[in-house]
Biopython code that builds the backbone (N, CA, C, O; Angstrom):
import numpy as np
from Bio.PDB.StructureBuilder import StructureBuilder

atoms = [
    (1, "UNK", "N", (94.511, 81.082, 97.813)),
    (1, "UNK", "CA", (95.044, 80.464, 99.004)),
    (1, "UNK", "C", (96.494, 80.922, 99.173)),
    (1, "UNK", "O", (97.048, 81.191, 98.107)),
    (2, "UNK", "N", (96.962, 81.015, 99.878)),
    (2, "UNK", "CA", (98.142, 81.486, 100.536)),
    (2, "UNK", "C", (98.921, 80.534, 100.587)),
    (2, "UNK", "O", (98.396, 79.457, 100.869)),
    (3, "UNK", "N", (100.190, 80.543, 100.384)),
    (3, "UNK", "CA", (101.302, 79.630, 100.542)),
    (3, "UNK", "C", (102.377, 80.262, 101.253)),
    (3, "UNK", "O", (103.553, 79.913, 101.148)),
    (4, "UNK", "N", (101.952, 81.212, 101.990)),
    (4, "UNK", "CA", (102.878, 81.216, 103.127)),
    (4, "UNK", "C", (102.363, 81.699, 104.017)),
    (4, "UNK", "O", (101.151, 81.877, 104.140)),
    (5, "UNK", "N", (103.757, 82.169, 105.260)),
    (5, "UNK", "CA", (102.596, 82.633, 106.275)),
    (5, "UNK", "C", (103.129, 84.437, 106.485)),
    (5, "UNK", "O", (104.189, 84.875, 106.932)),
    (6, "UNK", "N", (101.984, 85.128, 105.993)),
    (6, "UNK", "CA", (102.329, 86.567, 106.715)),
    (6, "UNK", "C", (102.186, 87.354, 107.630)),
    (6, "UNK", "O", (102.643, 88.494, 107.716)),
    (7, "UNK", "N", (101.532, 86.776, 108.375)),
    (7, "UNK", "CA", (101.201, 86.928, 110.067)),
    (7, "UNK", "C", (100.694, 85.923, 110.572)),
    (7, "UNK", "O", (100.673, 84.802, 110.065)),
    (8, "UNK", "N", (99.991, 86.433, 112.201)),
    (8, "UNK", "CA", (99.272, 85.316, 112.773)),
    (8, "UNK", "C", (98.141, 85.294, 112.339)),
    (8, "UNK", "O", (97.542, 84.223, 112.446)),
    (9, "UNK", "N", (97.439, 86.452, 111.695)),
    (9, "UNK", "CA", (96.152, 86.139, 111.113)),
    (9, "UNK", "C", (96.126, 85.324, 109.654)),
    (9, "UNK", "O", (95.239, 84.650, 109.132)),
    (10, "UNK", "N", (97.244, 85.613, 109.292)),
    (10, "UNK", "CA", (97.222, 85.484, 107.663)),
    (10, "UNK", "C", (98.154, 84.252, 107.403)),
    (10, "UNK", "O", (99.288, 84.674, 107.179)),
    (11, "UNK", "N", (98.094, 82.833, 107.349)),
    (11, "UNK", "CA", (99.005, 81.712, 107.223)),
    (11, "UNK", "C", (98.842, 81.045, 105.988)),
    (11, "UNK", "O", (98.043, 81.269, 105.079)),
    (12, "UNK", "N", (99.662, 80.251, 106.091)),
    (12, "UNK", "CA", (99.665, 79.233, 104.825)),
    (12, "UNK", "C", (98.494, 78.277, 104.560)),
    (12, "UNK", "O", (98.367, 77.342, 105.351)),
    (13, "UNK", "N", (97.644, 78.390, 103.570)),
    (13, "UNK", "CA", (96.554, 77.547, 103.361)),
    (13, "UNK", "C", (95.653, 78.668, 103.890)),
    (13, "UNK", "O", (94.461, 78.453, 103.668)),
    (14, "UNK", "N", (95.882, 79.636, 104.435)),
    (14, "UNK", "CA", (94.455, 80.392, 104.074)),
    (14, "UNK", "C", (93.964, 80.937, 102.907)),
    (14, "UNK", "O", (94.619, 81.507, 102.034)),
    (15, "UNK", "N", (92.304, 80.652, 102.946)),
    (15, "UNK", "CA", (91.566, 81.064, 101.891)),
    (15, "UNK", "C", (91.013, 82.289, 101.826)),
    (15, "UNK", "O", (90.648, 82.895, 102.833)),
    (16, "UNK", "N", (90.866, 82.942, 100.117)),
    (16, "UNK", "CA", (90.335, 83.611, 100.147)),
    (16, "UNK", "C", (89.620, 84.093, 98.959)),
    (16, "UNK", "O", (89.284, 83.127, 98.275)),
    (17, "UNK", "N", (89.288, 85.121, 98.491)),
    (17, "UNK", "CA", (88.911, 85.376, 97.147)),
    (17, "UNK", "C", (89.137, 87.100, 96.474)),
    (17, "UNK", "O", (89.117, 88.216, 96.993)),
    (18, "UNK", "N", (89.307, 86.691, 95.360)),
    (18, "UNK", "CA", (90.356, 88.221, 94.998)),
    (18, "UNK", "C", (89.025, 89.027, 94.483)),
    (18, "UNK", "O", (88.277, 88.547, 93.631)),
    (19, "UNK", "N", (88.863, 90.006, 94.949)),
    (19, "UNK", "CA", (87.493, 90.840, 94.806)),
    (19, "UNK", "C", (87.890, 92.080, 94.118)),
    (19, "UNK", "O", (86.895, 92.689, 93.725)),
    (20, "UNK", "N", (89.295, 92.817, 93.764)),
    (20, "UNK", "CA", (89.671, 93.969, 92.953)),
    (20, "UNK", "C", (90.932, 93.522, 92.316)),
    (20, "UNK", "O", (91.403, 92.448, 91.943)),
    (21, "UNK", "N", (91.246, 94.604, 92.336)),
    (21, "UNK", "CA", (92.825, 94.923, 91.509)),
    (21, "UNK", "C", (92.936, 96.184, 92.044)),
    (21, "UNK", "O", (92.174, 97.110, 92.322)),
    (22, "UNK", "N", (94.835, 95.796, 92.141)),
    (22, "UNK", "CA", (94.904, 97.993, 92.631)),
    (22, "UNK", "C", (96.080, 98.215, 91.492)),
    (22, "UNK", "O", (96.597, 97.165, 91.108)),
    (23, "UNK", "N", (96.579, 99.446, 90.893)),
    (23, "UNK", "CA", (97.319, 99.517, 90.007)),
    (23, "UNK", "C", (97.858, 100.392, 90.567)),
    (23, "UNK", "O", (97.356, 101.511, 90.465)),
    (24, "UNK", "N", (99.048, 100.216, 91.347)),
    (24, "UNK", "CA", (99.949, 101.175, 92.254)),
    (24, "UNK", "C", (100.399, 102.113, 91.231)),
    (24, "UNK", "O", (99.884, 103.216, 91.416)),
    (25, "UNK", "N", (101.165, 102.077, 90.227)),
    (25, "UNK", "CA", (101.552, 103.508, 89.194)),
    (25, "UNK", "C", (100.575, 104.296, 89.263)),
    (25, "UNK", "O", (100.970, 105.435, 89.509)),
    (26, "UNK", "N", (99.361, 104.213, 89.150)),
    (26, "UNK", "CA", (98.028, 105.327, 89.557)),
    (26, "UNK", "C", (97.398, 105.291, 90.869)),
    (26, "UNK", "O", (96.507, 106.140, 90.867)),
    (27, "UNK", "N", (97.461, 104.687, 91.993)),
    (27, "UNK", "CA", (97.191, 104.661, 93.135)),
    (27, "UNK", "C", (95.120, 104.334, 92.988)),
    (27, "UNK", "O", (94.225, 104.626, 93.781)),
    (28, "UNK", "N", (95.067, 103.598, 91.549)),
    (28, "UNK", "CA", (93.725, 103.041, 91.693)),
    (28, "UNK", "C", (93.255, 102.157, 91.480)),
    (28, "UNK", "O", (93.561, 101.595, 90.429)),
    (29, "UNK", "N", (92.193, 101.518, 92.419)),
    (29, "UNK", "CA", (91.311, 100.589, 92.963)),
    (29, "UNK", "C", (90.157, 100.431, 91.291)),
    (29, "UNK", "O", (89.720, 101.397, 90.666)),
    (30, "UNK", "N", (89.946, 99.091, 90.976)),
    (30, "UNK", "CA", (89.049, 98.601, 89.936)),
    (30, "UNK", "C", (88.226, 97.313, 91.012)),
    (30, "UNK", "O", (88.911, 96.345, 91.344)),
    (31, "UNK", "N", (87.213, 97.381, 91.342)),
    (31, "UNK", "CA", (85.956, 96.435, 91.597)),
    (31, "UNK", "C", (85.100, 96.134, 90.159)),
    (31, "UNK", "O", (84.902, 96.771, 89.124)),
    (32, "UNK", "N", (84.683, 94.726, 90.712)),
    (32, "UNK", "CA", (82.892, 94.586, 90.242)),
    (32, "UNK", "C", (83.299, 94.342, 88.833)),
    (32, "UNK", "O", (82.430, 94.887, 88.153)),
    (33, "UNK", "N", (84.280, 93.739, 87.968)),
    (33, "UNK", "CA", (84.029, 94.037, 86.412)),
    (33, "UNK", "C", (84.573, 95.224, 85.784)),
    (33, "UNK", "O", (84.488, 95.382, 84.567)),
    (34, "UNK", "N", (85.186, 96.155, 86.632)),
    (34, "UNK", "CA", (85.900, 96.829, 86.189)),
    (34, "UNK", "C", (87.267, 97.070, 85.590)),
    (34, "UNK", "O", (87.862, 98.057, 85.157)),
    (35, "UNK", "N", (87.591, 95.500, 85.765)),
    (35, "UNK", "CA", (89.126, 95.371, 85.421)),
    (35, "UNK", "C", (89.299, 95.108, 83.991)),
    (35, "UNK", "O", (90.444, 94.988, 83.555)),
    (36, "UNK", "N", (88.120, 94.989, 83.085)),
    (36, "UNK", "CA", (88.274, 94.741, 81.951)),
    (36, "UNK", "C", (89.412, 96.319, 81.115)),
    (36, "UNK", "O", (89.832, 96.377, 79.959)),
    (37, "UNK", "N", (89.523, 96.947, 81.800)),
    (37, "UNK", "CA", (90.233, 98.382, 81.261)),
    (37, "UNK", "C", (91.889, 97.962, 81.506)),
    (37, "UNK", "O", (92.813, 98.559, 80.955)),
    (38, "UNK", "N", (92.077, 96.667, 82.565)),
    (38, "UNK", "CA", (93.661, 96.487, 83.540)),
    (38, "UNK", "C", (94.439, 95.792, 82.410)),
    (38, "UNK", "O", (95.597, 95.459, 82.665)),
    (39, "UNK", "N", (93.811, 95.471, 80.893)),
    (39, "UNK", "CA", (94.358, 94.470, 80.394)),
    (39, "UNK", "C", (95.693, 94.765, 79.824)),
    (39, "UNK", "O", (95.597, 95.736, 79.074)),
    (40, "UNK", "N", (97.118, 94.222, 79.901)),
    (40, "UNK", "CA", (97.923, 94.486, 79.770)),
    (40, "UNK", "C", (98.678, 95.443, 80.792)),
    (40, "UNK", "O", (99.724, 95.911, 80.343)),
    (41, "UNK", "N", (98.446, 95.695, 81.662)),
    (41, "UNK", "CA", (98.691, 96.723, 82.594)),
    (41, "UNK", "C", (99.581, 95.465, 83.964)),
    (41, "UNK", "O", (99.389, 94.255, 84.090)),
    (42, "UNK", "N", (100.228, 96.097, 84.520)),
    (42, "UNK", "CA", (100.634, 95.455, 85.907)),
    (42, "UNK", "C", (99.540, 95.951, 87.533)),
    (42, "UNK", "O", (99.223, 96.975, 88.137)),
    (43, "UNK", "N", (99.326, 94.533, 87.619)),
    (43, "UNK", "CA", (98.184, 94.908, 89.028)),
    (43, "UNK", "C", (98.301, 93.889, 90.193)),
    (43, "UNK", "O", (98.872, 92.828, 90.447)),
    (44, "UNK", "N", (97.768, 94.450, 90.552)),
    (44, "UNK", "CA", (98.295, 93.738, 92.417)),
    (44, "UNK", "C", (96.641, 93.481, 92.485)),
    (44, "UNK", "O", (95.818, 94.218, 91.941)),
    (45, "UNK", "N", (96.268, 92.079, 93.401)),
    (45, "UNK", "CA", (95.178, 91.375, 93.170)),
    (45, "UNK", "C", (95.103, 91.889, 95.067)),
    (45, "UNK", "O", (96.040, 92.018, 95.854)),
    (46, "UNK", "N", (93.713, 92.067, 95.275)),
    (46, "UNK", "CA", (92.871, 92.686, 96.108)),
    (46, "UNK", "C", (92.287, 91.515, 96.579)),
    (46, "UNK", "O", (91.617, 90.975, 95.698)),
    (47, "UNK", "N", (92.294, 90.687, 98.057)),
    (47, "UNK", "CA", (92.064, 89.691, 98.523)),
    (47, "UNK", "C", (91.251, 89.915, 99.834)),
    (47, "UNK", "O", (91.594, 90.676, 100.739)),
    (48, "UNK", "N", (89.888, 88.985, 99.805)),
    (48, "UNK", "CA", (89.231, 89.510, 101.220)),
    (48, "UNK", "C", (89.160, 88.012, 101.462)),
    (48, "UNK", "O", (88.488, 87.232, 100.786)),
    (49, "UNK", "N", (90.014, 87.655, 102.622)),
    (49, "UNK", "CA", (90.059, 86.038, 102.774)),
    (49, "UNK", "C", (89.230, 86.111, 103.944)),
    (49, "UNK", "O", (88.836, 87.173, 104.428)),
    (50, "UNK", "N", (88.916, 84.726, 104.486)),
    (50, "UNK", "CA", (87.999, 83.892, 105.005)),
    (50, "UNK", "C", (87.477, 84.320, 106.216)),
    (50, "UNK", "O", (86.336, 84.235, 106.669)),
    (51, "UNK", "N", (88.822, 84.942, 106.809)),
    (51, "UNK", "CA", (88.408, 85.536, 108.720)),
    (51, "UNK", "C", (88.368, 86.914, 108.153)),
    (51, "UNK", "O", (88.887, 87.825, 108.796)),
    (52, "UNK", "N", (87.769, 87.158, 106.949)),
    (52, "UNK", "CA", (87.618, 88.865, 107.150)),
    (52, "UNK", "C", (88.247, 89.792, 106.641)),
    (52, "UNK", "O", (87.689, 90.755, 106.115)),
    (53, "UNK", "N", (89.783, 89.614, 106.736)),
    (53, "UNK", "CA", (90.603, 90.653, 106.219)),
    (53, "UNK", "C", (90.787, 91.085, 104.765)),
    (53, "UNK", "O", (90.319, 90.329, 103.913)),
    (54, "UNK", "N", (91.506, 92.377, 104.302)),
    (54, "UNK", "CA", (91.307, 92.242, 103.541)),
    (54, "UNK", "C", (92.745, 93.238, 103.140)),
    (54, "UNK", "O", (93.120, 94.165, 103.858)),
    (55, "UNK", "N", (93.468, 92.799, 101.779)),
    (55, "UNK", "CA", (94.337, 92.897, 102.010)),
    (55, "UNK", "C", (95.239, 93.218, 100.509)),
    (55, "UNK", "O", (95.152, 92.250, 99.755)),
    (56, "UNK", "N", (95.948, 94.191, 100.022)),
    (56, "UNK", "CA", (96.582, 93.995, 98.615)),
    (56, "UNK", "C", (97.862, 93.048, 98.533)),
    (56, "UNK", "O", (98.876, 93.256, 99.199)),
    (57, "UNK", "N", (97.742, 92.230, 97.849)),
    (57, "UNK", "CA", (99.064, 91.534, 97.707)),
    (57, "UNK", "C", (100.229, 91.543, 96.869)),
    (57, "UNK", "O", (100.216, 91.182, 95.692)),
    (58, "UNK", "N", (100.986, 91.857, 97.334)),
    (58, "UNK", "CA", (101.967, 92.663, 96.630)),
    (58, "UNK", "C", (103.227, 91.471, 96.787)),
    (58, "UNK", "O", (103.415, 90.801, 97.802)),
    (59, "UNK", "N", (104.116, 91.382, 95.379)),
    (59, "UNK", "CA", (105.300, 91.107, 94.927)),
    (59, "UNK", "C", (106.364, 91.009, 96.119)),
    (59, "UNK", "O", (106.844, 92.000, 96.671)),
    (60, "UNK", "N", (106.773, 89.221, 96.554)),
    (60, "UNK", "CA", (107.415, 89.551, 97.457)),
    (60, "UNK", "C", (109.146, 89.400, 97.252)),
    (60, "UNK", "O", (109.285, 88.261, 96.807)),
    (61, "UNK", "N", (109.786, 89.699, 97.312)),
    (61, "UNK", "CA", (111.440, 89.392, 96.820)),
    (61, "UNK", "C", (112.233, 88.537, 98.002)),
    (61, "UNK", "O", (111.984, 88.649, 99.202)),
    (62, "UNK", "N", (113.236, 87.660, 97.428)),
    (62, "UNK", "CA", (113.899, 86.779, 98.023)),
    (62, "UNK", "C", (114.854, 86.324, 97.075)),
    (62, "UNK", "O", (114.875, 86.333, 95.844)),
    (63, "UNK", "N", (115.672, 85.908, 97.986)),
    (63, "UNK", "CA", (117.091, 85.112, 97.306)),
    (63, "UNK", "C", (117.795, 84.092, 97.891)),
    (63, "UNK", "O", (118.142, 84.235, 99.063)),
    (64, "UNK", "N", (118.082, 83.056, 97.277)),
    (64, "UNK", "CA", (119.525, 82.076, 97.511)),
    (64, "UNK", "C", (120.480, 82.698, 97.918)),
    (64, "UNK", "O", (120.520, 83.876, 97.564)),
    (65, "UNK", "N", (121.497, 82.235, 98.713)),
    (65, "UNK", "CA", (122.884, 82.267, 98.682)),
    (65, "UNK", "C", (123.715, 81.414, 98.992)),
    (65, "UNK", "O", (123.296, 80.909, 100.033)),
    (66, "UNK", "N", (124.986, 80.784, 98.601)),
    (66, "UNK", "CA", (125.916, 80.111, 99.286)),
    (66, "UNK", "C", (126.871, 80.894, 100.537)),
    (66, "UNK", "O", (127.160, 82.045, 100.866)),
    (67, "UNK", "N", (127.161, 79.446, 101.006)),
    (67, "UNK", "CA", (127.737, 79.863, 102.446)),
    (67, "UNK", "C", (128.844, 81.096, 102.716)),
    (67, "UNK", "O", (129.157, 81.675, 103.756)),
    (68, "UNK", "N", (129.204, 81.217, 101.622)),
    (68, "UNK", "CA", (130.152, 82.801, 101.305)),
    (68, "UNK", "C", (129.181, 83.876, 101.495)),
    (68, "UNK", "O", (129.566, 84.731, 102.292)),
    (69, "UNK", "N", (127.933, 84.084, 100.939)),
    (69, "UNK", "CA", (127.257, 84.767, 100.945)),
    (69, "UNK", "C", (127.121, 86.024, 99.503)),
    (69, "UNK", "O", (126.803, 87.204, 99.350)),
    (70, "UNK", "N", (127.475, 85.141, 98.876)),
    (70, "UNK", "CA", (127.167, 85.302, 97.073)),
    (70, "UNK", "C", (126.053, 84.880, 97.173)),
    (70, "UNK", "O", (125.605, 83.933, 97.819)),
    (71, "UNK", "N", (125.279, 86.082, 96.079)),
    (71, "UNK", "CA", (123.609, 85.264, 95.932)),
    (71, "UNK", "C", (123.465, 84.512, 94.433)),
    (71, "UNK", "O", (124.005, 84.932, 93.410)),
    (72, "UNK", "N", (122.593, 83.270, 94.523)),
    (72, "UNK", "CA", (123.047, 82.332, 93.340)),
    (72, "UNK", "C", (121.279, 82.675, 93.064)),
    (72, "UNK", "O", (120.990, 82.329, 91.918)),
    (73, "UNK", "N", (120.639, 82.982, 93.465)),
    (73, "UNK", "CA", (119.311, 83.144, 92.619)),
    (73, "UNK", "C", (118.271, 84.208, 93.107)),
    (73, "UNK", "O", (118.340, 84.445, 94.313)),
    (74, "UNK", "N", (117.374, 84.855, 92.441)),
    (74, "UNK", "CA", (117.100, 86.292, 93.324)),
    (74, "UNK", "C", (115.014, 86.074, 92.404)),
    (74, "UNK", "O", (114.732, 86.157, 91.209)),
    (75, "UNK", "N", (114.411, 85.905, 93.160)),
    (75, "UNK", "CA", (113.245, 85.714, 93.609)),
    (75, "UNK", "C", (112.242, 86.892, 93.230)),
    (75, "UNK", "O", (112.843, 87.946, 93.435)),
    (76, "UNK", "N", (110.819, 87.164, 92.711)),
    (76, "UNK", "CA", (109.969, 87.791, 93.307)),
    (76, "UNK", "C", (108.430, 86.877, 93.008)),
    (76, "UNK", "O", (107.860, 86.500, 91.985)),
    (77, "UNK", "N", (108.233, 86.804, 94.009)),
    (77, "UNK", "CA", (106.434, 85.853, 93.923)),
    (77, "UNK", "C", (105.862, 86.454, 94.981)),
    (77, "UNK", "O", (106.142, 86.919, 96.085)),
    (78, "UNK", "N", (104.649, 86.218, 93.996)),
    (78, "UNK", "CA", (103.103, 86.418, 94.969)),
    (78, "UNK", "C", (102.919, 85.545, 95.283)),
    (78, "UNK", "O", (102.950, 84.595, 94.501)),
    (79, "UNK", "N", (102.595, 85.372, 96.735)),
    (79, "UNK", "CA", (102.528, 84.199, 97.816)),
    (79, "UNK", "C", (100.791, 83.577, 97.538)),
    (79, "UNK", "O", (100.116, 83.115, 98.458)),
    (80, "UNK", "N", (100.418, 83.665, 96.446)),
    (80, "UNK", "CA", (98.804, 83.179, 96.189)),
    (80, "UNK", "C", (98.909, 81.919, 95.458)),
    (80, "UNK", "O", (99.805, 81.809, 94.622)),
    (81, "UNK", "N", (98.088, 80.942, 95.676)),
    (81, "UNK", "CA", (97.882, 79.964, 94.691)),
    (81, "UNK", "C", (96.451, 80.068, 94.326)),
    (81, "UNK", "O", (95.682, 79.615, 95.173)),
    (82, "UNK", "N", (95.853, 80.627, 93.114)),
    (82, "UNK", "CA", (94.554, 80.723, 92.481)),
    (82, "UNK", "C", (94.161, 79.303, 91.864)),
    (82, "UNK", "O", (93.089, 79.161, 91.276)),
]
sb = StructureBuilder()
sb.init_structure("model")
sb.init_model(0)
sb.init_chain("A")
sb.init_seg("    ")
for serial, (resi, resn, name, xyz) in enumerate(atoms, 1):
    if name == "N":
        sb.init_residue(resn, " ", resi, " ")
    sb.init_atom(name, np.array(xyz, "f"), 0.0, 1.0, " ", f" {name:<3s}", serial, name[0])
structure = sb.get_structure()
């Protein structure tokens, strides 16, 4: 499920279900049980949610700042709740 919103198709509280893995350092796609090889590896989870789409979800970055515009905390999450 999504906890935020990344378009108009794609919002907060949409569902879906993670059907691969992609491992961007090699530019490859694991389906079906194939991820048993990803272990220890860094992977981006492969999502075909509810209206269809389908989509890699990738690491998003963000930060705090005070009103000076010093940053007091610096962010990266995947917008999924499994």
């Amino acid at each position: 499920m999504l906890i935020k919103n990344l378009s108009r198709s794609l919002v907060n509280g949409t569902k879906g279900k993670v059907i691969g893995f992609y491992l961007s350092k090699t530019n490859e796609y694991y389906y079906n049980g194939e991820d048993e090889q990803l272990v220890d590896k860094t992977v981006l989870p492969i999502v075909k949610f509810i209206n269809g789409i389908v989509r890699i979800m990738d690491f998003e970055k963000w930060s705090i700042e005070d009103s000076k515009g010093n940053e007091l905390a610096r962010f990266q999450v995947l917008f999924l709740k499994v």
